[in-house]
C-alpha positions in Angstrom: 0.0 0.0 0.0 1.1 3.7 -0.8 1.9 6.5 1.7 -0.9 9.5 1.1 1.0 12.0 -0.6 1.0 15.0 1.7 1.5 17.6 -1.0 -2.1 16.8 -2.5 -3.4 18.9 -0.2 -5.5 22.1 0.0 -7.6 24.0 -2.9 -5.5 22.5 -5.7 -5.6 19.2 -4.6 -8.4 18.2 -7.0 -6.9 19.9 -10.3 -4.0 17.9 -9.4 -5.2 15.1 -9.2 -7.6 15.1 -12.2 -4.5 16.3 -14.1 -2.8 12.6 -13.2 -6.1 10.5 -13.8 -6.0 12.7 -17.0 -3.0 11.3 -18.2 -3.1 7.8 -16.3 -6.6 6.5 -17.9 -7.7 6.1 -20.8 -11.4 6.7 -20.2 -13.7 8.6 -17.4 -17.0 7.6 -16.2 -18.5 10.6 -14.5 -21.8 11.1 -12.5 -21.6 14.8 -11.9 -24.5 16.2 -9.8 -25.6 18.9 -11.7 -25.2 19.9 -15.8 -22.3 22.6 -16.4 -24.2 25.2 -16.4 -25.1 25.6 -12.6 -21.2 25.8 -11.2 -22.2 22.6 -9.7 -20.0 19.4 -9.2 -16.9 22.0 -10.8 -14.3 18.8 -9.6 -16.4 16.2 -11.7 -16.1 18.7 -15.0 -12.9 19.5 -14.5 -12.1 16.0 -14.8 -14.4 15.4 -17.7 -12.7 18.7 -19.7 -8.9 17.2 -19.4 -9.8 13.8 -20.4 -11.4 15.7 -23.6 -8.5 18.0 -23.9 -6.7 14.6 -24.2 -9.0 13.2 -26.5 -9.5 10.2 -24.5 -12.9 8.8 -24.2 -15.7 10.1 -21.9 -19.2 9.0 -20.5 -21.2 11.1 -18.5 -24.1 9.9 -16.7 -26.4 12.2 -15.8 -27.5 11.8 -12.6 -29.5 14.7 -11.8 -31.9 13.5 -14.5 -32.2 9.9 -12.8 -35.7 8.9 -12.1 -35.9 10.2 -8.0 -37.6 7.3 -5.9 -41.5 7.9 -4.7 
């Protein structure tokens, strides 16, 4: 198992990270919360923007439109 890395800390921590997923995978499968357009879930679409700046493949499920239970 892997030590945390320290330095993945604070405000930054999730472009980071997205940056090395980015370039590790070869495909994302995101469930943001909310479409683009409402600021929401701005982690989930940066991720989904580098993997297209990469031109690797990307599926977005849109769970905000999933049926909500009775």
């Amino acid at each position: 198992m892997r030590a945390p890395n320290r330095e993945w800390a604070g405000i930054w921590a999730g472009p980071e990270r997205n940056t090395v997923i980015a370039r590790l995978a070869s495909r994302v499968i995101a469930w943001p919360l909310a479409g683009v357009e409402t600021g929401r879930s701005r982690g989930t679409w940066d991720c989904i923007q580098q993997f297209r700046d990469r031109g690797k493949a990307v599926i977005i499920r849109e769970f905000w439109t999933w049926p909500k239970p009775a």
